[in-house]
C-alpha positions as CSV (number, residue, x, y, z in Angstrom):
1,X,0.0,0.0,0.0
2,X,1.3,3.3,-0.6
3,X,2.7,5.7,1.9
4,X,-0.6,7.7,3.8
5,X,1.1,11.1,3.5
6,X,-2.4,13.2,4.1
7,X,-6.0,11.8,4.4
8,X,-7.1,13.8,1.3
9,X,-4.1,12.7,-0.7
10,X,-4.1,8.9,-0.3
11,X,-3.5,7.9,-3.8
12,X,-0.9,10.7,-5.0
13,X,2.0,8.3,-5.7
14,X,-0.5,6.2,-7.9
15,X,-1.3,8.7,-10.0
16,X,-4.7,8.5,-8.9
17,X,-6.7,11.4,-7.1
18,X,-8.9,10.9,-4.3
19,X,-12.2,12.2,-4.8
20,X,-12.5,13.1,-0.7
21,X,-8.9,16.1,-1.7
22,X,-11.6,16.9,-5.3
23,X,-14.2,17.1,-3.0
24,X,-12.7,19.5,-0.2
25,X,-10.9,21.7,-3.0
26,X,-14.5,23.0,-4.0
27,X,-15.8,23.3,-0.7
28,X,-13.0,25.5,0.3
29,X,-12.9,27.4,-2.8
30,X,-16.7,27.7,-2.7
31,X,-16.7,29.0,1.0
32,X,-13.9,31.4,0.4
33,X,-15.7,32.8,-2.0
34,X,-18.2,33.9,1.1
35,X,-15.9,34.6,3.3
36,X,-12.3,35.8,1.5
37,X,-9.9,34.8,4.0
38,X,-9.2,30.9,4.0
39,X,-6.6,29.7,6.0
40,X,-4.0,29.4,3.3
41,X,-4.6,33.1,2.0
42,X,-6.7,35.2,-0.3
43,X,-8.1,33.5,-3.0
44,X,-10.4,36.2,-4.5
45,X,-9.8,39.6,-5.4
46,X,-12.3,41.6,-6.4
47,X,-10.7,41.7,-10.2
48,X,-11.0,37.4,-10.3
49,X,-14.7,37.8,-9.1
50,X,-15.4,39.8,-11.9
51,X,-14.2,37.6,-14.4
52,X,-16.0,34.7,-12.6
53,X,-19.4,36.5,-12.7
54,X,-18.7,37.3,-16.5
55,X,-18.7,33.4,-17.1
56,X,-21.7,33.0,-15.8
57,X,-23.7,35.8,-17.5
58,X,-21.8,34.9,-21.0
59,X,-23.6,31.0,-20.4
60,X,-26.8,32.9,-19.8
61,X,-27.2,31.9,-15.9
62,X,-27.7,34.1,-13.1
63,X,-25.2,35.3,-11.0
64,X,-25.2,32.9,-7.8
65,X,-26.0,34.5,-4.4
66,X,-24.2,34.1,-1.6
67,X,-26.6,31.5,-0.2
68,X,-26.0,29.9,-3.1
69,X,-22.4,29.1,-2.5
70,X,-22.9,28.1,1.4
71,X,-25.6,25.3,0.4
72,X,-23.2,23.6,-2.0
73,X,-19.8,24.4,-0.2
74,X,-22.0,22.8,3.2
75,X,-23.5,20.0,1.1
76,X,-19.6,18.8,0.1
77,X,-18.3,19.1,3.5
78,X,-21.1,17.0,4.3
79,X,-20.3,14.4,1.8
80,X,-16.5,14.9,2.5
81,X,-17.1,14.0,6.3
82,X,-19.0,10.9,5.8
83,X,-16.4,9.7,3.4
84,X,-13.7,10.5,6.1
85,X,-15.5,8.2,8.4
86,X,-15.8,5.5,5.8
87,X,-12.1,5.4,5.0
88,X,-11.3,4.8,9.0
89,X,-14.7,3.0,9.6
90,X,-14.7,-0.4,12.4
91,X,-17.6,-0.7,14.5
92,X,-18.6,2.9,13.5
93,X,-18.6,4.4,10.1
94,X,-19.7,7.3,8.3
95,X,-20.5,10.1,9.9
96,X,-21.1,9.1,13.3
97,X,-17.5,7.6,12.9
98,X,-16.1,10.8,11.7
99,X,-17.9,13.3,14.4
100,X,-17.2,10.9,17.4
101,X,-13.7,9.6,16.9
102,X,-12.5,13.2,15.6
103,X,-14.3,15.9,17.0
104,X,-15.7,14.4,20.1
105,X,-12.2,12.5,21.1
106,X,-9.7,15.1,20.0
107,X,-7.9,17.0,22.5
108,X,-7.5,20.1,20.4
109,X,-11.5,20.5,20.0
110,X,-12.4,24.2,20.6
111,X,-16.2,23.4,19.9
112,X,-19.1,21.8,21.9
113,X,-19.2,18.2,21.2
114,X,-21.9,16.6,19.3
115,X,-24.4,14.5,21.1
116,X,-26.5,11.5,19.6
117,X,-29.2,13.5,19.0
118,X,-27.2,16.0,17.2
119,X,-25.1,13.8,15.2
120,X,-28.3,11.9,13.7
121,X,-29.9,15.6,12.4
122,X,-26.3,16.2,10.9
123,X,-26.3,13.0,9.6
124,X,-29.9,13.5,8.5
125,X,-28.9,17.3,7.1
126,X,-26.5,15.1,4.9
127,X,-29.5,13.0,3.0
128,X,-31.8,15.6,2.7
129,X,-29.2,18.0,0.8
130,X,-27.6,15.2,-1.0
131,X,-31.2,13.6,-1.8
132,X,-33.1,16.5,-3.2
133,X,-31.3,19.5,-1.8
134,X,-34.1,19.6,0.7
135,X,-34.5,21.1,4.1
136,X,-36.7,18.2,5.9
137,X,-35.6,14.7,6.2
138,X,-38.2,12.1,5.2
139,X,-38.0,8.8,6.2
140,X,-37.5,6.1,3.0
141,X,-39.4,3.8,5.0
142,X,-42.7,5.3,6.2
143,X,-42.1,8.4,4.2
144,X,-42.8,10.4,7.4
145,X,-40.7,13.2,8.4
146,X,-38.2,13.7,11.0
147,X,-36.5,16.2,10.6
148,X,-37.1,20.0,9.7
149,X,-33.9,22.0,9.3
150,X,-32.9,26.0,9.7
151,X,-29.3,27.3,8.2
152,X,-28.3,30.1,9.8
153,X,-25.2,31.1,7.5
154,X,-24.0,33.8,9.7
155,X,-25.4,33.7,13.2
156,X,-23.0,32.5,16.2
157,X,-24.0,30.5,19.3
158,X,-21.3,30.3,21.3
159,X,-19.2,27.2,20.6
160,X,-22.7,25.3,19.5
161,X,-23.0,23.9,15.8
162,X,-26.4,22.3,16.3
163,X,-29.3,23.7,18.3
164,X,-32.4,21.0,18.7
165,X,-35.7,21.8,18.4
166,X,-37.8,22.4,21.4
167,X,-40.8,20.6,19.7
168,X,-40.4,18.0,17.6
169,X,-41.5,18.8,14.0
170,X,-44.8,16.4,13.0
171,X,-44.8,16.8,9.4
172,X,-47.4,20.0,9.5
173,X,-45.7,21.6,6.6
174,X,-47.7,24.9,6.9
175,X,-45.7,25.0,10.1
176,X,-43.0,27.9,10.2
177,X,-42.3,27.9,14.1
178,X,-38.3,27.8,14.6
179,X,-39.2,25.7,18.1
180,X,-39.5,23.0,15.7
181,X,-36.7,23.4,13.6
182,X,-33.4,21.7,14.0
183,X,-31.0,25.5,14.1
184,X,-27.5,24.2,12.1
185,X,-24.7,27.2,12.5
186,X,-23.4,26.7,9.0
187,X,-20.0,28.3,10.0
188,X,-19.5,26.3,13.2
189,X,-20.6,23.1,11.3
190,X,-17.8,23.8,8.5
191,X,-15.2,24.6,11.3
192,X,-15.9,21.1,12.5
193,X,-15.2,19.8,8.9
194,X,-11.9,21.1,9.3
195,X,-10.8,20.8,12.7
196,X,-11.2,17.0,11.7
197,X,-9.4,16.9,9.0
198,X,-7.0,18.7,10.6
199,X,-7.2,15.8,13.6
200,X,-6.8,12.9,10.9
201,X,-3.8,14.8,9.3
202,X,-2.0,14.7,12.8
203,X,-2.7,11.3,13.9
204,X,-1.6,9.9,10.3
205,X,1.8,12.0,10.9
206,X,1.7,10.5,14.3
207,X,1.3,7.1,12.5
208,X,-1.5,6.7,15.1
209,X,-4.2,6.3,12.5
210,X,-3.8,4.7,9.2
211,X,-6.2,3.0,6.2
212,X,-6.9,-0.6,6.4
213,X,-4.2,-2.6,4.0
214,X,-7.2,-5.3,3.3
215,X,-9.6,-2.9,1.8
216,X,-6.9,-1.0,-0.6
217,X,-9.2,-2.1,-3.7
218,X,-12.2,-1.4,-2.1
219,X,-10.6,2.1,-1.6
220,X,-9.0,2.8,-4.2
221,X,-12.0,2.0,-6.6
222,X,-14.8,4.0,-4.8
223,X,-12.6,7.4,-3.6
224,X,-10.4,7.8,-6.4
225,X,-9.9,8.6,-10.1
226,X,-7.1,8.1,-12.7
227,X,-5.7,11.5,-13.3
């Protein structure tokens, strides 16, 4: 198996590309966009946004709002954390594997830690958005609703990245009482993303953490392409 350099570069010396480093790479670039200042520098200028927004008018689409850019950037760091717990999975996987092990376990977390409750409407948020880009989870089951979800893509709560509803939401769609809503801090919910990754980074440095040599194929033909 080749050398485990960085979680979202598994593959480099293959010449393959993970889709997890594809993935992250627009939802960075995407939430930069939003917020200008990403941890590695300034990646738009106000000259570069221009020529961006000319694209899109020349194709004959609208210029995307800034809401715009959250919901996808969120919806890939979504995806990107369940694929993080799915590389590292053993009795847990996914996402609950990702938020428990990494964020709830590290010693370096600076945000509240995620209880069941909250991990299953993140985990929830993720099939909704990936589904149908909706904002209330339905069931594949019973088709009944479980969960009804608010973004708030700029206001803070302290160190919390999920707030759960007071009431639990019955399916009354006509229903517009936040009580009922599951409150997701967009912002905090991204930092999580990367604090994790972060965490994974330093534990595979550490050579405390590393991928399963007996599922290299399996691997290796769902998370990456030939470049």
């Amino acid at each position: 198996m080749p050398n485990v350099d960085t979680p979202d570069k598994p593959f480099e010396k293959m010449h393959r590309k993970s889709t997890l480093q594809m993935g992250l790479q627009s939802a960075r670039l995407l939430y930069a966009w939003m917020n200008d200042n990403p941890s590695n520098g300034k990646v738009f200028n106000g000259r570069n946004k221009v020529k961006i927004a000319r694209c899109f008018n020349e194709e004959g689409v609208s210029i995307p709002t800034e809401h715009s850019f959250y919901m996808t950037s969120l919806l890939l760091y979504l995806i990107c954390l369940e694929q993080i717990g799915n590389l590292f999975e053993d009795s847990e996987y996914g996402i609950n594997k990702a938020v428990k092990e990494f964020h709830n376990n590290s010693n370096s977390r600076k945000l509240d830690k995620v209880s069941d409750d909250e991990l299953v409407a993140i985990r929830n948020l993720r099939n909704s958005l990936a589904h149908n880009l909706g904002l209330v989870n339905i069931k594949t089951d019973n088709k009944k609703a479980t969960h009804k979800y608010t973004l708030s893509f700029n206001k803070k709560n302290g160190n919390k990245i999920v707030t759960m509803p007071k009431n639990p939401f019955n399916g009354d769609y006509t229903d517009k009482n936040k009580d009922t809503s599951v409150i997701i801090y967009v912002p905090a919910l991204i930092e999580m993303v990367e604090s994790i990754i972060t965490e994974v980074k330093n534990r595979v440095k550490a050579k405390t953490l590393k991928l399963d040599d007996s599922r290299f194929a399996e691997i290796q033909t769902r998370f990456t392409i030939r470049c």
